[in-house]
N, CA, C and O atoms as CSV, one atom per row, in Angstrom:
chain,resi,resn,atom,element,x,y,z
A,1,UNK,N,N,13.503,33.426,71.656
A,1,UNK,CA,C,14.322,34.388,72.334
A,1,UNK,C,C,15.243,35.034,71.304
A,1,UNK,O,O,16.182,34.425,70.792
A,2,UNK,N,N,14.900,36.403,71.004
A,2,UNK,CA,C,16.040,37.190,69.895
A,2,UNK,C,C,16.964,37.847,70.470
A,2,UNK,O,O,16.871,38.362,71.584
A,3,UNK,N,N,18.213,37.878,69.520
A,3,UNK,CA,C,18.763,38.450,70.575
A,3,UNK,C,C,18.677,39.843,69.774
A,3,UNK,O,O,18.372,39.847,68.582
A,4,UNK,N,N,18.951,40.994,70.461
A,4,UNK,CA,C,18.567,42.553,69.726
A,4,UNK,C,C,19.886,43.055,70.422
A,4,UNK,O,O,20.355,42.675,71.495
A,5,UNK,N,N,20.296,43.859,69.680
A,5,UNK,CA,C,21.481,44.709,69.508
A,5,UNK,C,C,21.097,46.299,69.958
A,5,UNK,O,O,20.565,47.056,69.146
A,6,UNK,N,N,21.346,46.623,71.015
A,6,UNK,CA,C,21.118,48.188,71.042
A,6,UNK,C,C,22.614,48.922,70.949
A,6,UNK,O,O,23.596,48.930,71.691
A,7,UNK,N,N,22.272,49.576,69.580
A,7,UNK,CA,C,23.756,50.648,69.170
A,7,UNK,C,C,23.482,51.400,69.219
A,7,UNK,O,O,22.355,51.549,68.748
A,8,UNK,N,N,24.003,52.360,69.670
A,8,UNK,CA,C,24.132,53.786,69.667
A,8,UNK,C,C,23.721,54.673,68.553
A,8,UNK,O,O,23.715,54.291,67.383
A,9,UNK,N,N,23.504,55.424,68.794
A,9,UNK,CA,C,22.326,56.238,67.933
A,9,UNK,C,C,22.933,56.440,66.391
A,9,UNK,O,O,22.491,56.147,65.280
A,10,UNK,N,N,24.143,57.074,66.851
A,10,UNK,CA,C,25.030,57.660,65.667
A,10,UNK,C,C,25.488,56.415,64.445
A,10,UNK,O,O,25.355,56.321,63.224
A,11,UNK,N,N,26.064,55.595,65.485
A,11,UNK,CA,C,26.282,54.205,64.968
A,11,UNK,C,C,25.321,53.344,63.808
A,11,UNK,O,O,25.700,52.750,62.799
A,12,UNK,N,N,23.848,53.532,64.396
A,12,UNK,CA,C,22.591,53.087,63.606
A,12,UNK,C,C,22.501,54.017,62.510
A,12,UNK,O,O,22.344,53.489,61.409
A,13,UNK,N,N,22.567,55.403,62.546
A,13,UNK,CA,C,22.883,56.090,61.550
A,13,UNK,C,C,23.512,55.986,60.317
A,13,UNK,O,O,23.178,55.948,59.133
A,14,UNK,N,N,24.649,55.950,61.049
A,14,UNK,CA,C,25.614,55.476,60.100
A,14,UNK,C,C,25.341,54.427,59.220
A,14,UNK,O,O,25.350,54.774,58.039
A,15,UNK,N,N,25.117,53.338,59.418
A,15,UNK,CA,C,24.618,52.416,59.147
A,15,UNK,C,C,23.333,52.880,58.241
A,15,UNK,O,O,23.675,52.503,57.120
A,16,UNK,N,N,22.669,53.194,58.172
A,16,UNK,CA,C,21.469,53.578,57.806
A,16,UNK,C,C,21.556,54.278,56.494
A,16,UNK,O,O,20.924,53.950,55.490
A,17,UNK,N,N,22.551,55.458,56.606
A,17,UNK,CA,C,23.251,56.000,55.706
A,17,UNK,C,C,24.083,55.906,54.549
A,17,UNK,O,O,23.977,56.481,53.466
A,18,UNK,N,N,25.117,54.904,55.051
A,18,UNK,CA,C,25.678,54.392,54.215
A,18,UNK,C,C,25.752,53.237,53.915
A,18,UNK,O,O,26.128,53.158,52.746
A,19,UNK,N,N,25.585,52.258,54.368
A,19,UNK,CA,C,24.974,50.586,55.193
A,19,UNK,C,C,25.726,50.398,55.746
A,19,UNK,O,O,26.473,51.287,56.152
A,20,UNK,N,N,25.939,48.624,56.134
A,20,UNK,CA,C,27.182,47.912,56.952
A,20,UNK,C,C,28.319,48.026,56.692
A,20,UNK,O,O,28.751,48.299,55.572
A,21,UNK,N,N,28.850,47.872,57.496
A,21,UNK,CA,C,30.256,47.726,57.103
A,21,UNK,C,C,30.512,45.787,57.692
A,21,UNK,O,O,30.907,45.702,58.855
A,22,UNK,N,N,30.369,44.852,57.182
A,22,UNK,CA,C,30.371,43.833,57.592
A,22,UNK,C,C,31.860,43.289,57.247
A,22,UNK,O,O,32.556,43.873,56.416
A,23,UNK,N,N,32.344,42.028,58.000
A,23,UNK,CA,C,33.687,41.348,58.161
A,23,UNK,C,C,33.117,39.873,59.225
A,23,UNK,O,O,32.384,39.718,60.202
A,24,UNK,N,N,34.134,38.834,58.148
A,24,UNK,CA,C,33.262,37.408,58.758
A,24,UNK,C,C,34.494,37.269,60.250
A,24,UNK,O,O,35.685,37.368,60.547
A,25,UNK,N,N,33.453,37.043,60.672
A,25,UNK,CA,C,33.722,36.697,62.435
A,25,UNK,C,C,34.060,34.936,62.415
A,25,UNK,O,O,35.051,34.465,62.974
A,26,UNK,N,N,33.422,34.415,61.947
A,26,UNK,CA,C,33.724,33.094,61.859
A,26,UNK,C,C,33.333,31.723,60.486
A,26,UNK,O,O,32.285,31.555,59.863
A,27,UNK,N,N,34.229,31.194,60.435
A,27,UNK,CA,C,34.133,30.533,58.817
A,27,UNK,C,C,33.741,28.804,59.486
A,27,UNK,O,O,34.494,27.906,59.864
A,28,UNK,N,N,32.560,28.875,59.419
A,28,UNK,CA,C,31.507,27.256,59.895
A,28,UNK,C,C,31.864,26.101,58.633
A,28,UNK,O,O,31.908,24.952,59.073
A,29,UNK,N,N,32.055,26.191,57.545
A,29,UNK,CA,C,32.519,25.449,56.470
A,29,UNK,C,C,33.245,26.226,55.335
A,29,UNK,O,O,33.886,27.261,55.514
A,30,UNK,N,N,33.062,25.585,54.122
A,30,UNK,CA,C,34.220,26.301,53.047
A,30,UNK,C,C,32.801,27.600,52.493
A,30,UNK,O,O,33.042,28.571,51.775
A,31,UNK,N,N,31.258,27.218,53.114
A,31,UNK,CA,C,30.239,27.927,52.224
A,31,UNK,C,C,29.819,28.951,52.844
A,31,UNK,O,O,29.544,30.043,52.346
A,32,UNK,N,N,29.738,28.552,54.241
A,32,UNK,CA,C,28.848,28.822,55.202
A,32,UNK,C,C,29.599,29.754,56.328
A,32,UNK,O,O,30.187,29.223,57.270
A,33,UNK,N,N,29.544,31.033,56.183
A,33,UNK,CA,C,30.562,32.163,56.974
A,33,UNK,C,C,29.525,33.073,57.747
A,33,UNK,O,O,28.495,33.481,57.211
A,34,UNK,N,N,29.847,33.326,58.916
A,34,UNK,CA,C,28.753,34.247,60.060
A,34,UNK,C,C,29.449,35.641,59.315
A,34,UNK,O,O,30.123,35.645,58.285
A,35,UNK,N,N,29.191,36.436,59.892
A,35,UNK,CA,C,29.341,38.125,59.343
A,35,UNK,C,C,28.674,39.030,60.702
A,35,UNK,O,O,27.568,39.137,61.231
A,36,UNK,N,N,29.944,39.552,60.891
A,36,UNK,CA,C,29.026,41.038,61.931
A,36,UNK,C,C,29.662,42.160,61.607
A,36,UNK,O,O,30.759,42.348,61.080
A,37,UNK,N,N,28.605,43.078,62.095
A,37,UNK,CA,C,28.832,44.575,61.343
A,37,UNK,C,C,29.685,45.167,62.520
A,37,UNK,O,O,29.644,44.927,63.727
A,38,UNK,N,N,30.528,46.083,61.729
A,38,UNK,CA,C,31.502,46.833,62.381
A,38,UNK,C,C,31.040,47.860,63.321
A,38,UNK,O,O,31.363,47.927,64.507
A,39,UNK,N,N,30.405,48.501,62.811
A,39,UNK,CA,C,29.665,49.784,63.600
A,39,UNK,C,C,28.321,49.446,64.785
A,39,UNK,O,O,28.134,49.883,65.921
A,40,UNK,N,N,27.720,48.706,64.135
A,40,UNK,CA,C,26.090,48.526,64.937
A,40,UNK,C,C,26.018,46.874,65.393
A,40,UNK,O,O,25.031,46.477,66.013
A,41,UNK,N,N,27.139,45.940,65.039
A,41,UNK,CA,C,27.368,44.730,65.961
A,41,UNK,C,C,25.933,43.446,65.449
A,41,UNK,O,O,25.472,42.486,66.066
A,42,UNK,N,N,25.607,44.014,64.111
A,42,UNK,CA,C,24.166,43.068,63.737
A,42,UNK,C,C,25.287,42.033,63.124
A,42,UNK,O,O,26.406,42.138,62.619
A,43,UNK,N,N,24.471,41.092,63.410
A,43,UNK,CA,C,25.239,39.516,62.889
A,43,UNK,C,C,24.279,38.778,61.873
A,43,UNK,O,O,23.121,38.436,62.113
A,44,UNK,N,N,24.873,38.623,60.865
A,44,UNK,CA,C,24.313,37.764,59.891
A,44,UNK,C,C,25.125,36.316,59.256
A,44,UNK,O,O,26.347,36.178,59.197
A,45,UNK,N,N,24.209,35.425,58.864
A,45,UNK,CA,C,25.324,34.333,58.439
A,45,UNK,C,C,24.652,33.657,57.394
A,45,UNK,O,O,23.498,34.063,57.535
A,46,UNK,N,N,24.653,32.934,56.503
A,46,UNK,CA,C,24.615,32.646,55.183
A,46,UNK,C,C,23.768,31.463,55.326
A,46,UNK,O,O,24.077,30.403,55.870
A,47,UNK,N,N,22.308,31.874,54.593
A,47,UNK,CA,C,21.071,30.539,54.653
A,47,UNK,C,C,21.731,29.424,53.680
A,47,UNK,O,O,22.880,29.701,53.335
A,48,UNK,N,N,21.256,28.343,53.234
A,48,UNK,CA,C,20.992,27.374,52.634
A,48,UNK,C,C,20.795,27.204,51.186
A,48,UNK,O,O,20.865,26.230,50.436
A,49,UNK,N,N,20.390,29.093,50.938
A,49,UNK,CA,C,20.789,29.339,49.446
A,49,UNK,C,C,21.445,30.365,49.151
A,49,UNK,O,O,21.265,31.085,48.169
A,50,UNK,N,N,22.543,30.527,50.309
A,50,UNK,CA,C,23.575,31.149,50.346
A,50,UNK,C,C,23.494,32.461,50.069
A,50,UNK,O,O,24.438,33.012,49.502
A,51,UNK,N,N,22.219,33.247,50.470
A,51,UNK,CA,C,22.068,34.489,51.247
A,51,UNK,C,C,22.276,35.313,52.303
A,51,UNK,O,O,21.828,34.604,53.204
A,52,UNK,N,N,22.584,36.155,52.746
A,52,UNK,CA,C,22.386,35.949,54.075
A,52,UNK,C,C,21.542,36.480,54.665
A,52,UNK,O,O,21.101,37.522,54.178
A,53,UNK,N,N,21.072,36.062,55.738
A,53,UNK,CA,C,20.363,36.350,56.736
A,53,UNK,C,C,21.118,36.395,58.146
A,53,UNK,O,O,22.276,36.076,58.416
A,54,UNK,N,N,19.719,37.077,59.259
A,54,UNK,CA,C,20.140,37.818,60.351
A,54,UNK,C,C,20.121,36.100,61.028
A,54,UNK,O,O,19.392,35.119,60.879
A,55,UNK,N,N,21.543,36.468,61.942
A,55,UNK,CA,C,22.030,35.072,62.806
A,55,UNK,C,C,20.742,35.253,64.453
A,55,UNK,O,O,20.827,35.904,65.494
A,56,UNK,N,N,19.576,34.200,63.835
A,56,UNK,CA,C,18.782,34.053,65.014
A,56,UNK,C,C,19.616,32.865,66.255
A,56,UNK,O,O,20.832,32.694,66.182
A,57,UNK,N,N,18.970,32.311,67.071
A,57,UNK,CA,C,19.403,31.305,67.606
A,57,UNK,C,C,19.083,30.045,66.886
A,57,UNK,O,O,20.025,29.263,67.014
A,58,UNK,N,N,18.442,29.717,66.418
A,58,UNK,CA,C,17.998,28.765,65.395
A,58,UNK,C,C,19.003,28.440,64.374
A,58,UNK,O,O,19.197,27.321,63.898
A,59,UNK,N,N,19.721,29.697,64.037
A,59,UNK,CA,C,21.081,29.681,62.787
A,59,UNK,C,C,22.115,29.332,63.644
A,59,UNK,O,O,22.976,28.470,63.468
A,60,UNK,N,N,21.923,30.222,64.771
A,60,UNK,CA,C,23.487,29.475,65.687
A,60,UNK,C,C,23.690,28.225,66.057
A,60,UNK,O,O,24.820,27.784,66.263
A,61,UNK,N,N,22.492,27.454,66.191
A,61,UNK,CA,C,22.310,26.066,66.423
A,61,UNK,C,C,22.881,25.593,65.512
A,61,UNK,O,O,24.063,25.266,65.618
A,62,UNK,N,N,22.227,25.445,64.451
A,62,UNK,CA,C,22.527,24.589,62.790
A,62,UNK,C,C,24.376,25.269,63.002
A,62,UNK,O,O,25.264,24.602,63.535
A,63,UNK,N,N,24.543,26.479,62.523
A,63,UNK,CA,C,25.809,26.518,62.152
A,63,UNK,C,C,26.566,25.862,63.004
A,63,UNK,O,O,27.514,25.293,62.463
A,64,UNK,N,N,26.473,25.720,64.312
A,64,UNK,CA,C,27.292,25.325,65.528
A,64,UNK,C,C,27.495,23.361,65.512
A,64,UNK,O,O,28.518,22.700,65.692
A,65,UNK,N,N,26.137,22.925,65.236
A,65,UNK,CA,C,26.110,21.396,64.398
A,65,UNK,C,C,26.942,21.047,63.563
A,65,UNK,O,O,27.799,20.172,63.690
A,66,UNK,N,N,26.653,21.958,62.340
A,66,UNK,CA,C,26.878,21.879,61.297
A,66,UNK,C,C,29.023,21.705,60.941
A,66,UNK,O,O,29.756,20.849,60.443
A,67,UNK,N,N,29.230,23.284,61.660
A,67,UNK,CA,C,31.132,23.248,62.345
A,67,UNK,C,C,31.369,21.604,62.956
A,67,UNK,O,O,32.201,20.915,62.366
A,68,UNK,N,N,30.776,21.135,63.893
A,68,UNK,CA,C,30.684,19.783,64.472
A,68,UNK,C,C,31.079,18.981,63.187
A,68,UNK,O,O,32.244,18.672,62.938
A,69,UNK,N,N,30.263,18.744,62.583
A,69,UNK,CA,C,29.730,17.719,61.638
A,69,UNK,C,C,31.359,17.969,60.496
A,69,UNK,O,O,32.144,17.036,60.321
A,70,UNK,N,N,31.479,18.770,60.134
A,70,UNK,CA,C,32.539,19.325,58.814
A,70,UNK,C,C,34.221,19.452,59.551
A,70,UNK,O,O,35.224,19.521,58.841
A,71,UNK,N,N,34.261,19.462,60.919
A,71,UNK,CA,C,35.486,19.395,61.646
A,71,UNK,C,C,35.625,17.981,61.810
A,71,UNK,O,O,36.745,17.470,61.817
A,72,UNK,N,N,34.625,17.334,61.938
A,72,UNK,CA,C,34.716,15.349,62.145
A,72,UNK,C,C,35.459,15.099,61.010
A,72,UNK,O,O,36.631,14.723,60.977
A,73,UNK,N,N,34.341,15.441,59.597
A,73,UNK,CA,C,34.763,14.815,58.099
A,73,UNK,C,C,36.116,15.340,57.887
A,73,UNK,O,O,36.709,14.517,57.189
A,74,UNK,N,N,36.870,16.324,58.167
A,74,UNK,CA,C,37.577,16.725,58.034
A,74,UNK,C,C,38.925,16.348,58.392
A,74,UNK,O,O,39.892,16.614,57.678
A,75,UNK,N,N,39.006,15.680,59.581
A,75,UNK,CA,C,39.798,15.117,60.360
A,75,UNK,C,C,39.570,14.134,59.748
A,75,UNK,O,O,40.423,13.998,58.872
A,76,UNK,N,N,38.452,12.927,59.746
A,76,UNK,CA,C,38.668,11.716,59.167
A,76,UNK,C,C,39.248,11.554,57.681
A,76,UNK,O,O,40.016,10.630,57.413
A,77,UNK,N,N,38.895,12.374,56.855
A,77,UNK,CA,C,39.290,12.626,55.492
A,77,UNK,C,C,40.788,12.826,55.851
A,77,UNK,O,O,41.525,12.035,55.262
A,78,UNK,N,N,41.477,13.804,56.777
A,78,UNK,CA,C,43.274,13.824,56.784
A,78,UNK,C,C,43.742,12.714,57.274
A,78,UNK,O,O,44.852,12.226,57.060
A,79,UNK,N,N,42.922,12.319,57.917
A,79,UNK,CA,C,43.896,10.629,59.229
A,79,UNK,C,C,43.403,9.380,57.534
A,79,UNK,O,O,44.006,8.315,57.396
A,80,UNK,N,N,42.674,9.673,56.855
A,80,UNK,CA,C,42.645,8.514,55.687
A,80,UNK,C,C,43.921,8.905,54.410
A,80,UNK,O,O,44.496,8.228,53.558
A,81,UNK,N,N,43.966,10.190,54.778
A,81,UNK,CA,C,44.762,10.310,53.492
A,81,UNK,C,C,46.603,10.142,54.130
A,81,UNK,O,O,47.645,9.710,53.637
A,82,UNK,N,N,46.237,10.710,55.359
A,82,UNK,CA,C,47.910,10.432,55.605
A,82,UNK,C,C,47.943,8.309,55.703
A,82,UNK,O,O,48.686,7.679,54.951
A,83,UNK,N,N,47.343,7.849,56.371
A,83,UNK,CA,C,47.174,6.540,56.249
A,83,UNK,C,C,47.258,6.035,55.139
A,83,UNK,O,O,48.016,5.076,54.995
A,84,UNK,N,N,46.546,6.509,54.100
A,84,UNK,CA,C,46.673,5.497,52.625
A,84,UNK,C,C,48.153,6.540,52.412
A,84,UNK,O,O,48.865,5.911,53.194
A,85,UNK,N,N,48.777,7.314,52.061
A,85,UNK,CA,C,49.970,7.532,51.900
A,85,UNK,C,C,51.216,7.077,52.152
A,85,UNK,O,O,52.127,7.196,51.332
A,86,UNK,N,N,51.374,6.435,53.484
A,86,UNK,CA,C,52.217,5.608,53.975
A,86,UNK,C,C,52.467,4.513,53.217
A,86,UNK,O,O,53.625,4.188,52.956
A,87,UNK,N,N,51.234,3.714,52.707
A,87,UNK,CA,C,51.292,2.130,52.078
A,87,UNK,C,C,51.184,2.338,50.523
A,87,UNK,O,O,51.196,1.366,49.768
């Protein structure tokens, strides 16, 4: 299931013309950042060798895991460091 973006004519143009105008929508780790375009609303987010590619559902999965997984370590890594700080 893809998801497809219908923009407006001028909009795709634009785009076409001059390219994206892209800005990250959301930051999944310190590597790994989604990106959508200003004008035509295409979403891309950053493969595995830190390219990017177009955000299928398959990428939203992993990235959405992945936020999971790096918000855990993250928290456990601060609750260890304020803990060993105390003693």
């Amino acid at each position: 299931m893809k998801k497809t973006t219908n923009a407006p004519a001028p909009m795709r143009f634009y785009c076409d013309l001059f390219g994206h105008n892209y800005e990250m929508t959301k930051k999944v780790t310190k590597h790994v950042k989604e990106y959508t375009c200003k004008c035509c609303k295409r979403q891309l987010t950053t493969n595995g060798n830190g390219k990017l590619t177009e955000l299928t559902p398959k990428f939203q999965e992993i990235n959405n895991i992945l936020e999971e997984i790096y918000t855990r370590r993250m928290m456990r890594l601060k609750n260890k460091t304020l803990t060993s700080s105390i003693y």
